[in-house]
ZAMARGU-4260 file (C-alpha; in steps of 0.2 Angstrom, whole numbers, plus 5000, padded with zeros to 4 digits):
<rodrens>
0) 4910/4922/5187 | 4926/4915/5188 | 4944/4928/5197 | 4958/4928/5185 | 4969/4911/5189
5) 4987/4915/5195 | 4985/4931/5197 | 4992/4940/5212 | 4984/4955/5220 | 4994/4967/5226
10) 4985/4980/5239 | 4989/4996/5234 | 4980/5009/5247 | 4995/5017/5255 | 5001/5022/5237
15) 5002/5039/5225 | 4989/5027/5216 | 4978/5032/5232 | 4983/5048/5235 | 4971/5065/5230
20) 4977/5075/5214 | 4971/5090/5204 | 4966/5086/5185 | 4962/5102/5177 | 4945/5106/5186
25) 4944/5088/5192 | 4953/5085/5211 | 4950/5066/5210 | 4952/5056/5225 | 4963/5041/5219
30) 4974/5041/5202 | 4964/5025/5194 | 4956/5030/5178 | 4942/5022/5169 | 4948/5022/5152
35) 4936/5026/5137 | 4929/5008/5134 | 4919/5005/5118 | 4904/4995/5120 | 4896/4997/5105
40) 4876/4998/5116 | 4872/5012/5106 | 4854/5012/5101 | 4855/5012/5080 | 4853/5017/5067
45) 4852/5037/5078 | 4868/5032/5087 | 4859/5036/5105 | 4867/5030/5123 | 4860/5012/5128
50) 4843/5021/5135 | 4840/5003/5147 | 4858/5000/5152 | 4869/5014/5151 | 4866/5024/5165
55) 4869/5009/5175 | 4883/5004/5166 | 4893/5021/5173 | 4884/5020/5189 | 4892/5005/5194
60) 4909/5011/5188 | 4910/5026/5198 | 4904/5020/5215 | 4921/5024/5223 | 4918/5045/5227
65) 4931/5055/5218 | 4933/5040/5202 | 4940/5051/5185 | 4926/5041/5173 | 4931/5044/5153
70) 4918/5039/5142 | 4918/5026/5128 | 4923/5035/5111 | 4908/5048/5105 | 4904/5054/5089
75) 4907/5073/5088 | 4893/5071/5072 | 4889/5060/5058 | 4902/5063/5046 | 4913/5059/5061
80) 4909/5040/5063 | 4904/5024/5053 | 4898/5012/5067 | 4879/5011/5071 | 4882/5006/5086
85) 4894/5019/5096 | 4886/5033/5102 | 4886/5051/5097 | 4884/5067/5105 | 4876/5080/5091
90) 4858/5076/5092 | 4845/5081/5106 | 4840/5064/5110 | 4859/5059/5111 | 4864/5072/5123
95) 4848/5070/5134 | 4854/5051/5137 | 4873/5058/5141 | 4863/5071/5154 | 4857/5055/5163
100) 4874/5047/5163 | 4883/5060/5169 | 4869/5063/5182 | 4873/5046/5188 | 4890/5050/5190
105) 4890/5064/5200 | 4878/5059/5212 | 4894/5046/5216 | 4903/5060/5217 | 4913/5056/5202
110) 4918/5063/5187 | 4914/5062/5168 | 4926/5066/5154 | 4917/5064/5136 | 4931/5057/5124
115) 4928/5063/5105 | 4931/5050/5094 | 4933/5053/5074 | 4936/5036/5066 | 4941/5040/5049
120) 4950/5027/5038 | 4944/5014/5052 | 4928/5016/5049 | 4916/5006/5039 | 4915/5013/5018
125) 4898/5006/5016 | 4889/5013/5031 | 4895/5032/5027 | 4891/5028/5009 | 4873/5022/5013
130) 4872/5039/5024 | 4877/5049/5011 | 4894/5050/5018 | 4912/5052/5013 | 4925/5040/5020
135) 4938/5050/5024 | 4959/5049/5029 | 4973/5061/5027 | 4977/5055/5010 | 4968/5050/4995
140) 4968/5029/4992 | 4982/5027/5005 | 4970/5012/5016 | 4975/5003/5030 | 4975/4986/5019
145) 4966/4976/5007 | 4951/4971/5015 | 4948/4991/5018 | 4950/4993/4999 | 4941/4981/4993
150) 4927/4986/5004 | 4928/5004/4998 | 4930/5002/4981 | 4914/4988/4981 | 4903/5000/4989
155) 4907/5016/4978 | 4916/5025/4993 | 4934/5028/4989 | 4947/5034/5004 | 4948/5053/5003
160) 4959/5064/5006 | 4952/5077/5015 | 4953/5095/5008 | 4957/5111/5019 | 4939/5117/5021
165) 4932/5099/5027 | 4947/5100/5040 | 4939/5117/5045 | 4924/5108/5046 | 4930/5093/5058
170) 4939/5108/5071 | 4921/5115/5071 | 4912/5096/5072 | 4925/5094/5090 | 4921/5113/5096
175) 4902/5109/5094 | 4903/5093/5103 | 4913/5099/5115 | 4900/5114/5119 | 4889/5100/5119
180) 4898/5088/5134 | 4900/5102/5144 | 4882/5108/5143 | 4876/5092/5147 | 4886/5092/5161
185) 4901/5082/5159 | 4919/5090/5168 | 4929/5089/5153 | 4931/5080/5135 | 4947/5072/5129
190) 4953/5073/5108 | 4955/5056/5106 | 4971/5056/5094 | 4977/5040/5095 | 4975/5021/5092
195) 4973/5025/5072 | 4959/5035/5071 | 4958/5051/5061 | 4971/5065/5072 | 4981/5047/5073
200) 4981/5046/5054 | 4988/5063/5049 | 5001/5062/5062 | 5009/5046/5056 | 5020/5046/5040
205) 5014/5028/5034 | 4994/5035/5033 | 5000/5055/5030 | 5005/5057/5011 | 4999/5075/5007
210) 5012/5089/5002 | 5003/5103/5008 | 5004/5112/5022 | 4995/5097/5035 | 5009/5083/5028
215) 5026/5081/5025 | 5035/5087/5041 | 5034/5082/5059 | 5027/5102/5061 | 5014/5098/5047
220) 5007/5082/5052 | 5004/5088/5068 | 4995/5104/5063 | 4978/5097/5063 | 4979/5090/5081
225) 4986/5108/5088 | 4971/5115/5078 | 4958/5105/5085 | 4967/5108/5101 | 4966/5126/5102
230) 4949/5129/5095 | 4941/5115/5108 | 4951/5124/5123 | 4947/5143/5117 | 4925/5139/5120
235) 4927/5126/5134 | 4943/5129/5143 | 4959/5121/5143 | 4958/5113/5160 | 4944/5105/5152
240) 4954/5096/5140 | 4964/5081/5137 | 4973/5070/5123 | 4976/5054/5121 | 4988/5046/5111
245) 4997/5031/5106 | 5017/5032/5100 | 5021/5014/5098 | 5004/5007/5093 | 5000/5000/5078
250) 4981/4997/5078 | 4974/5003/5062 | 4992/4997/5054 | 5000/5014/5062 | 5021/5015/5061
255) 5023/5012/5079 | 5040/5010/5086 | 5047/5005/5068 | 5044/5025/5061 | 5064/5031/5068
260) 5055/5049/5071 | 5040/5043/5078 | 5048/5049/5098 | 5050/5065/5090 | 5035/5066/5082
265) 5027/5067/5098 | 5040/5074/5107 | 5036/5089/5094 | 5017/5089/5098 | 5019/5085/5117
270) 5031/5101/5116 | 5018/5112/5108 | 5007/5108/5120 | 5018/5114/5135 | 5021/5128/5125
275) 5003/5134/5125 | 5004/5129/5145 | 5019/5142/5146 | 5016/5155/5135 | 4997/5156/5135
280) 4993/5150/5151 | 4982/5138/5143 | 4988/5120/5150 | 4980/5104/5145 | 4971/5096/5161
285) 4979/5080/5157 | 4988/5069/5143 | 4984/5052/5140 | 4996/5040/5134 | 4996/5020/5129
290) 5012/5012/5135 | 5021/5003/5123 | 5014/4988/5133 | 4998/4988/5121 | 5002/4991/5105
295) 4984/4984/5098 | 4970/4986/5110 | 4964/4969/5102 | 4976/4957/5109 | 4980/4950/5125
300) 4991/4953/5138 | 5009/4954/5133 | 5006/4951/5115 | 5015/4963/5103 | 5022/4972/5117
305) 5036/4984/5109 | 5050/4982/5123 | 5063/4995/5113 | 5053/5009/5117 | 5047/5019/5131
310) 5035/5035/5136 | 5046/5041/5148 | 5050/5053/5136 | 5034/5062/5139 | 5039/5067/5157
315) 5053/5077/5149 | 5044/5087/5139 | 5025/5089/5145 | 5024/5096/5163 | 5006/5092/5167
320) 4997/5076/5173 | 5000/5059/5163 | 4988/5046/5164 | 4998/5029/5158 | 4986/5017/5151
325) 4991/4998/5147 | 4987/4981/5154 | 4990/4987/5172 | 4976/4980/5182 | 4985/4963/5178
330) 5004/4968/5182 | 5000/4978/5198 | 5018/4980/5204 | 5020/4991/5187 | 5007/5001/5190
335) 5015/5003/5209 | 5033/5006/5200 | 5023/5018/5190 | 5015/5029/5199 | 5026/5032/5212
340) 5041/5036/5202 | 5034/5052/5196 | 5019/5064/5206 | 5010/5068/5191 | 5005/5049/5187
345) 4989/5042/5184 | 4984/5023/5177 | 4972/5021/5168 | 4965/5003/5171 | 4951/4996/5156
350) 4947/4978/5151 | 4947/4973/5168 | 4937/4988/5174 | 4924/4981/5161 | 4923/4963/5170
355) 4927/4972/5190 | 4914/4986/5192 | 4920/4988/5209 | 4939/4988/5205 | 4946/5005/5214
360) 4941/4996/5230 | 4950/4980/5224 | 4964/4988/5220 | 4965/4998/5234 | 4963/4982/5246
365) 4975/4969/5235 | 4957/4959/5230 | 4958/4945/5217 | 4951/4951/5199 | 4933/4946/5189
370) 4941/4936/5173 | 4932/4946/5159 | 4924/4938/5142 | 4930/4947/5127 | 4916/4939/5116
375) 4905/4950/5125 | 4914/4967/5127 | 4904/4973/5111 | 4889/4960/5109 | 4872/4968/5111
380) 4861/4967/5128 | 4866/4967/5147 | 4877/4954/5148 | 4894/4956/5149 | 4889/4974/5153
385) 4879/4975/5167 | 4880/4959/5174 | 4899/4959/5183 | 4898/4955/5200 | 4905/4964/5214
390) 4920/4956/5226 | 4908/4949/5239 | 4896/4943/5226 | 4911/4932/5216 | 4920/4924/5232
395) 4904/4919/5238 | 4902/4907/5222
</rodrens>
């Protein structure tokens, strides 16, 4: 296993990025974050957590005591996904497995946060149609491009809009798997409403084409996203709660940086959010936000970087913690600048926390990096999964 060529490490011990902090209930012992990876080890066709390799899998990630750990992306239910391979968290056998992983992770004296993941128009029309399933999106027939369509229309699965009553129905999918998490015993869940997935998809105008009361206006598109919000922090507790989003990405052909309102679309939410902090005394444990850095989680560092815009915007309007996530592990006097300009920063570090399983500690000390191998980030098996060496293991080949 090779380090990163020309790439200099930069120690980082005597930081904020190594200094304590409260995250809703979590009082972590260092601001690097796992982000939530996917894997795709998922046993299939029931969408179980890799029963040989997962548990080892987080172990290994969450050595360092005090670690913030967020999952991979998790299924709230069926209806909710489209990839056989991801895991879920609405079955028995599911949830035992996640009981296990975060077992694992406490006994490192870490932390787990479950995110809930609802694909939506990403996800695949012929495997929700062979499950009896409906593929759905904020708007009838609106697709992300031709290859989606064609796929959908071939298979008999059209985009669907969805109504009021299956919106009701996805609040109650995130509520139940929330319950769920935090039975099993994770600290928190995080709404994943970003990167193009479904909450992603009725807050963007190019994907968001109703006229009733969830489209149309920055207020309505974001309706669904406060829904789900405040029905997942009235049964497990805000301080168990965070978002993620995404303002300039365009995964999942998202407006990104060339909507003109797309700052104020989330300054809106964002401000909502603080509302509810003020007002109700129900404040987010964290929100999670992709730098303009990354605006598709599929290409490599620096690549489509959108450099005429910025999330400082956020820190105006959302008092809590902000975890900033994008291409970090790699630019480590960014994540320095970062971090120490504002108290309430996290970074959330995730490719190269796939391929460095001990990278807190190689972060902290200014160690050279594990080069990862993207061809195996979501092949089947251990390998490029379980098999990353630690620091002493690497230098000594």
């Amino acid at each position: 296993m090779p380090f990163v060529p020309d790439f200099k490490p930069l120690p980082l011990k005597d930081t904020n990025l190594f200094k304590p902090m409260v995250v809703g209930d979590t009082h972590v012992q260092h601001r690097a974050v796992m982000c939530p990876l996917t894997r795709m080890r998922a046993h299939t066709p029931k969408n179980v957590p890799n029963a040989k390799y997962a548990v080892e899998y987080y172990d290994q990630r969450s050595k360092s005591p005090g670690t913030m750990i967020i999952t991979e992306g998790t299924f709230p239910s069926p209806q909710c996904g489209g990839y056989d391979t991801a895991p879920g968290i609405w079955s028995a056998e599911q949830i035992a497995q996640w009981e296990r992983i975060f077992q694992a992770i406490h006994a490192n004296q870490s932390f787990a946060w479950v995110q809930l993941w609802v694909l939506g128009r990403q996800a695949y029309p012929d495997t929700l149609k062979r499950d009896g399933l409906r593929y759905d999106s904020a708007s009838d027939n609106v697709y992300m491009d031709a290859a989606s369509q064609k796929q959908a229309e071939e298979c008999g699965n059209p985009q669907h809009g969805l109504t009021k009553p299956e919106i009701q129905q996805y609040v109650r999918d995130y509520v139940q798997a929330a319950k769920n998490a935090i039975a099993a015993g994770a600290d928190g869940v995080e709404i994943h409403s970003a990167n193009g997935y479904l909450l992603n998809q009725f807050l963007d105008p190019i994907s968001n084409k109703r006229s009733d009361e969830y489209g149309g206006s920055i207020e309505n598109r974001a309706r669904f996203v406060l829904e789900v919000v405040d029905a997942v922090c009235e049964v497990v507790g805000a301080s168990k709660v965070g978002i993620r989003i995404s303002p300039y990405g365009t995964f999942g052909t998202m407006s990104g940086g060339a909507e003109p309102l797309i700052v104020a679309q989330y300054a809106y939410l964002l401000g909502e959010l603080q509302k509810r902090a003020q007002e109700k005394d129900r404040a987010l444990a964290y929100v999670h936000v992709v730098e303009p850095r990354v605006t598709n989680p599929f290409y490599a560092e620096g690549q489509g970087w959108f450099k005429d815009g910025s999330n400082e915007f956020v820190y105006s309007v959302w008092k809590g913690p902000v975890i900033r996530a994008g291409n970090y592990a790699l630019d480590p006097r960014a994540a320095l600048a970062d971090v120490q300009a504002n108290e309430r920063t996290l970074i959330g570090y995730g490719r190269l926390f796939i391929s460095n399983p001990d990278l807190v500690r190689r972060l902290e000390e200014g160690l050279p990096l594990n080069k990862y191998d993207r061809d195996t980030f979501y092949a089947p098996g251990p390998e490029g999964y379980v098999d990353y060496p630690k620091f002493e293991a690497t230098s000594k080949a």
